[in-house]
N, C-alpha and C positions, 0 to 999 in steps of 0.2 A: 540681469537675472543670474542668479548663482546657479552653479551646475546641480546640484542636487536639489532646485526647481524645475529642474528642465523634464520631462515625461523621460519613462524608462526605453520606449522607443528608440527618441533620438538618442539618449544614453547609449543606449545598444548600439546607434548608428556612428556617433559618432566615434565610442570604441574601437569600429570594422573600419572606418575609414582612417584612421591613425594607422592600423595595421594594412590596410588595405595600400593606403598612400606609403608607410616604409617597405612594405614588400615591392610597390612600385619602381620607386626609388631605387632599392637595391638590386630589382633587376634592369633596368634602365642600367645602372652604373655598368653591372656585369654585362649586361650586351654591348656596353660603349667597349669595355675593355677587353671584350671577346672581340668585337671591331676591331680593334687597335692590332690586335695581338693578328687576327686575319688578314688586315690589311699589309700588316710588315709579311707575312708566312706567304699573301699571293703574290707581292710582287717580289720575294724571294724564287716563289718558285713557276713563274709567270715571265717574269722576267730577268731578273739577274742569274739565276741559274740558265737558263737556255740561252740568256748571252756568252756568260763564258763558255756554255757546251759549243755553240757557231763562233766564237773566236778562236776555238781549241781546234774547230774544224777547218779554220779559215786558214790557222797557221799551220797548221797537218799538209793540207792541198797545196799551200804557198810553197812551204820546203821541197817537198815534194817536184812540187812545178819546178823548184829552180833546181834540183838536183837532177832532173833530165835535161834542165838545158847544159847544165854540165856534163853529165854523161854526153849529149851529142857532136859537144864538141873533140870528144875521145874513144868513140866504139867505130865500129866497120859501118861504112855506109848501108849493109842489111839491118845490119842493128838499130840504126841513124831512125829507119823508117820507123818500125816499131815504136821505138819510144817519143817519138813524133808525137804518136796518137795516145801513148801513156801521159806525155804531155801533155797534149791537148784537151784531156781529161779528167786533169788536175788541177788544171786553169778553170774550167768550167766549173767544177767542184767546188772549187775557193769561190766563186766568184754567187754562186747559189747561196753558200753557206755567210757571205758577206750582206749580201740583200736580204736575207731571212734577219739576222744582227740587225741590220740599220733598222728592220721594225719597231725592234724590241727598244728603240733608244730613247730616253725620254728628258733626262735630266742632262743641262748646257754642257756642265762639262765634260759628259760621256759623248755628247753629239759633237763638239770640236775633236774629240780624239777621233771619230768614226769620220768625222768628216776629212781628219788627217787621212785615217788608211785609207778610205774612198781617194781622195786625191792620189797617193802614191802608188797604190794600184791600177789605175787608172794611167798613170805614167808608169808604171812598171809595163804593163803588157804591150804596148806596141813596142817594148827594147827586144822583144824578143824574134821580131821579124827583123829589125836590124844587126840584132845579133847574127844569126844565118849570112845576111848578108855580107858583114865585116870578115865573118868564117868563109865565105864563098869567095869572095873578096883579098884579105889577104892571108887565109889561112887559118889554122890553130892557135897560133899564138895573138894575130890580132882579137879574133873571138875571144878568147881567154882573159886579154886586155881589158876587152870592154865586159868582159863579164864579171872581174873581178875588181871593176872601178867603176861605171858610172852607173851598170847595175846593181854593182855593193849596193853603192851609198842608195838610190832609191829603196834597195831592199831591204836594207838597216830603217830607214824611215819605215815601212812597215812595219816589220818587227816590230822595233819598237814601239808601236804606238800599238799593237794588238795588246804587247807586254802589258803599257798602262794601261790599256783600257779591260784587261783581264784584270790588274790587279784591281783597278777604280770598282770592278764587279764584285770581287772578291772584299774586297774592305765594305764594299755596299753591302754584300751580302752578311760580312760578318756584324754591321753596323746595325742590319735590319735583327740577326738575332738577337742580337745585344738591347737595341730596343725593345724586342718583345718579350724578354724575360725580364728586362724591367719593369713593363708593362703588365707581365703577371706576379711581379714582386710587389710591386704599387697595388696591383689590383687584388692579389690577396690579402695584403693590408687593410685596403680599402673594403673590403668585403667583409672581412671579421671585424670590422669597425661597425659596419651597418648591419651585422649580423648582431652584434653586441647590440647597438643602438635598439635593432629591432625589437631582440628580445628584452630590452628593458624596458621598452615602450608597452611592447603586449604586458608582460607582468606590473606595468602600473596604470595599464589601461585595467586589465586584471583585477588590482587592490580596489582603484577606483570604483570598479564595478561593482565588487563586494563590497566597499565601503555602503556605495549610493544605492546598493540593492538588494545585495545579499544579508548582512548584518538589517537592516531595517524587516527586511519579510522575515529573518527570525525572530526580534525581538516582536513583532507583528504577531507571530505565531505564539509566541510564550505568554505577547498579552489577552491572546484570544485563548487561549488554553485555560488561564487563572478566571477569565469571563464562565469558559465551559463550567470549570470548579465550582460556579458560584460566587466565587471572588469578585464582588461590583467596587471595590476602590481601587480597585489594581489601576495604574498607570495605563495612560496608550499611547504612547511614543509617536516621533514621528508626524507630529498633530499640524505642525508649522511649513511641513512641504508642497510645495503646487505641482507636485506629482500624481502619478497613479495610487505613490504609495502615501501618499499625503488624502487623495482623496480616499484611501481605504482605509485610513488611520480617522478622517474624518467620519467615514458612514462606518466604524467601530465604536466611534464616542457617539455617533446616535443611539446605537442597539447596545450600547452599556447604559445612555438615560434612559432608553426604557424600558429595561430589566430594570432600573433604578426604579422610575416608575411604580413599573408594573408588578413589584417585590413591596413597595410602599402601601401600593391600592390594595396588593392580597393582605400585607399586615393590618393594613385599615380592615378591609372584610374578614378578616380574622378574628381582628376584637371586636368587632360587631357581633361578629358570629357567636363569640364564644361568652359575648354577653349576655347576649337575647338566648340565644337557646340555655345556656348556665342558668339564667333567670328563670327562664322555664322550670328545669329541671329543679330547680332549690323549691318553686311552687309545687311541684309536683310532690318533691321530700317531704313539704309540709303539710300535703293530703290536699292541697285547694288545686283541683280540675276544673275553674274556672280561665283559668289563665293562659291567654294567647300572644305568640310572640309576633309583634307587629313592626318589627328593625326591617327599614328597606334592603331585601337579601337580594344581591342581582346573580345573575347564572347558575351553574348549578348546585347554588345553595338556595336559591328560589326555592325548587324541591325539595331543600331539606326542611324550608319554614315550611311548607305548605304539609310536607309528611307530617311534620311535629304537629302543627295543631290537629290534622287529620284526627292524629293517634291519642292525642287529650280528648278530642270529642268522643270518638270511640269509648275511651277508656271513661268517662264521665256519664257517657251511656249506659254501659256496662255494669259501673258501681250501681247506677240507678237498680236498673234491673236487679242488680245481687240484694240491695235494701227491699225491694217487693217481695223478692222471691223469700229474703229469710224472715220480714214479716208474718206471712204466709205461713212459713215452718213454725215461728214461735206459736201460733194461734193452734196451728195441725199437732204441734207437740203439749200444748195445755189442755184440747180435748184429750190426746193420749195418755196422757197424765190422768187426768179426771177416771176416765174409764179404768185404766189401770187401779186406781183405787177401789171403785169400786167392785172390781173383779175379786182385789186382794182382801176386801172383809167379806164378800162371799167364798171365795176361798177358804177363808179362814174357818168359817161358819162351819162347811164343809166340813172342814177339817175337825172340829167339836167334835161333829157330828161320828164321820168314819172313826173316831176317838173311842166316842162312847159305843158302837156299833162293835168294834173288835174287842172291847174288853167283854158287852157282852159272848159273843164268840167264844172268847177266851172261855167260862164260866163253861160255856156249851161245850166245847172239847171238854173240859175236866170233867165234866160231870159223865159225858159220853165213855172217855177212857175209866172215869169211875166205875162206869157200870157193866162196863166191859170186864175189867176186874171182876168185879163182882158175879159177872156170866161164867167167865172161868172157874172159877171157885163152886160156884153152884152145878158144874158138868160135873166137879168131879164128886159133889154128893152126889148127883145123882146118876149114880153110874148104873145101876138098875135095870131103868130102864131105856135099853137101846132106840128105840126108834125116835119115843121122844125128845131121848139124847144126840141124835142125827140131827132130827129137825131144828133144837137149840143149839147147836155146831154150825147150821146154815145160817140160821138167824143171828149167832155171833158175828161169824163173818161178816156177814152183811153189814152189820153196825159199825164192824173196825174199817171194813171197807170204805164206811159213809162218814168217818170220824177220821180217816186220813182225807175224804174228798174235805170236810170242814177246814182243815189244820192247814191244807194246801190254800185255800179259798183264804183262810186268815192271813198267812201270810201275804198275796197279792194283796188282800188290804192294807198291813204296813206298808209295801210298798206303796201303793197310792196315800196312803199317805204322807210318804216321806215327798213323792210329788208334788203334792198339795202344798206341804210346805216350801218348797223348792217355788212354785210358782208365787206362794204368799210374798217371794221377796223379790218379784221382777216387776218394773214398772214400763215396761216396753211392748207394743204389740210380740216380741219374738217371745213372751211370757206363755202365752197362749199355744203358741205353736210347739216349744218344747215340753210342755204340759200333754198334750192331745199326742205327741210321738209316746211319751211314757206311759200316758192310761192307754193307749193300742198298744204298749210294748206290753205292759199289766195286763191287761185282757186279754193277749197273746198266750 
């Protein structure tokens, strides 16, 4: 199985353990060579140091010791006593400070040299009651003797062997720093090595990871983006992985076939739609509201075939209705017609009529203001006589009086006349009605 088959999981998992196991590693290393580096620092200062500290103290108390036996064999016998027990004190000293050492010994050759001064010490101290003795015995100069020859050489073995075995400490000691700074020379090599290691390992654990995760979920996102857009031939990447992201590149190429789909079915119901209802409507253009669109509409275009026919039945109802009702009007409008006619030659008639009517009128005013004249003319012959000139002065009046109510009456009759013809040319019931407003504005 190739790795960018493998689920994002173990991807992830296996990433942390690459890092997980080099970080391991690298401290494992670093604790080995922190060991290292401890183990030289404890038995430097566990042991080689506190050996030559009780070597240092061994050979302290030794001198010591052997420089009162030589003083004893040269101060006052008060003195003698004293440094007895300085003596004696020094020996005991050395000899603490020797067994504490032999603990500490651990390595063959340091234990043959310990075992040297154990031996020679060991024969050093009882020369020291013989000493006294050879001093009590033959003197100062025989103590002296033996002090300065077979306690030398014992005490030279000594010596010497604390020497090496101080120095055997000291080249240990220095052998153990020496080691351990190599040990942290090596080990900081060795650590920017696995530091380096590490860090290349995480940044290609890293790459990998964005290669096998990050790159695929975005071009994942770019292809579902162009999907949002509307874009159904955009590419979906990624299609071939038996990942997560292989499984979601797959359930993307589902829900892009059925946008495909489902963008095919609505074009399909679109030219359906736009036939059968176009069809319709082109019948409708043409005036024929017989016509029902009957194209299988599913959802909610359902309701739009089922409105449309609604609204042709309606509307085919409707026409129905508008043809009875303007039936109706043509029949209502041909009586109106009818009657208007013959309103208009009776009107007419009328109008002869009020014609000859005011010309005689006319004839009646002239002949009244004729005679009117003629009244005046006759007052002033007969000016005579007054009362009957009074009385024909009132009966003038009266006449001119009754010859303005005529002349007033004449003209209301042109006027109704002039109505009459005004109605002569209306063929509408509204003929009548502006007619009857004028002969009551006339009569007014």
């Amino acid at each position: 199985m190739n790795f960018k088959d493998l689920s994002v999981s173990k991807k992830l998992i296996g990433a942390f353990v690459v890092v997980l196991v080099t970080t391991l590693a690298l401290g494992l290393f670093a604790i080995n060579s922190l060991s290292r580096i401890d183990d030289a620092a404890y038995d430097l200062r566990a042991s080689r140091l506190p050996a030559i500290s009780y070597l240092g103290k061994f050979q302290y108390h030794t001198t010591r010791y052997r420089s009162f036996q030589a003083s004893i064999l040269m101060v006052p016998e008060a003195q003698r006593e004293k440094d007895t027990k300085l003596r004696i004190g020094d020996r005991d000293a050395a000899e603490a400070a020797l067994v504490s050492y032999e603990k500490l010994v651990s390595s063959p050759e340091e234990r043959e040299l310990a075992k040297t001064i154990r031996t020679a010490w060991d024969q050093y101290k009882p020369m020291d009651d013989k000493m006294i003795e050879i001093f009590q015995a033959k003197g100062q100069e025989g103590g002296v003797a033996y002090l300065t020859h077979e306690m030398r050489d014992v005490f030279t073995v000594i010596k010497n062997g604390v020497e090496q075995d101080v120095e055997l400490n000291r080249k240990s000691g220095e052998d153990l720093g020496i080691q351990g700074h190599n040990v942290y020379l090596s080990s900081r090599v060795w650590i920017i090595i696995a530091i380096a290691l590490a860090a290349a390992l995480c940044a290609a654990a890293g790459i990998v990871l964005i290669r096998a995760i990050s790159k695929p979920l975005e071009s994942m996102t770019e292809a579902m983006g162009e999907l949002a857009r509307g874009n159904l031939a955009v590419h979906v990447p990624n299609a071939d992985q038996q990942d997560e992201i292989g499984a979601l590149a797959e359930a993307m190429t589902g829900f892009k076939n059925q946008l495909a789909s489902a963008e095919e079915a609505k074009q399909k119901q679109t030219e359906v739609i736009v036939s059968s209802i176009g069809t319709g409507l082109d019948y409708l253009a043409k005036g024929d509201l017989t016509h029902r669109v009957t194209a299988d509409l599913t959802g909610a275009f359902a309701k739009l075939k089922e409105d449309f026919n609604t609204a042709m039945t309606r509307l085919q109802d409707t026409v129905k209705m508008v043809l009875v009702s303007t039936h109706q009007i043509d029949n209502n409008a041909g009586e109106i017609s009818a009657a208007s006619d013959d309103l208009s030659r009776r009107t007419e008639q009328q109008a002869a009529a009020l014609e000859e009517t005011a010309a005689a009128l006319e004839e009646i005013t002239a002949t009244v203001k004729k005679t009117a004249v003629n009244a005046k003319d006759a007052s002033h012959s007969v000016a005579g006589a007054k009362d009957a000139a009074e009385n024909g002065g009132q009966v003038v009046e009266t006449a001119v009086s009754a010859m303005d109510a005529i002349a007033q009456s004449a003209k209301q009759i042109t006027d109704i006349i002039g109505v009459i013809d005004e109605i002569a040319f209306q063929r509408s019931g509204q003929a009548d009605q502006v007619a009857d407003q004028h002969l009551e504005r006339a009569c007014r």
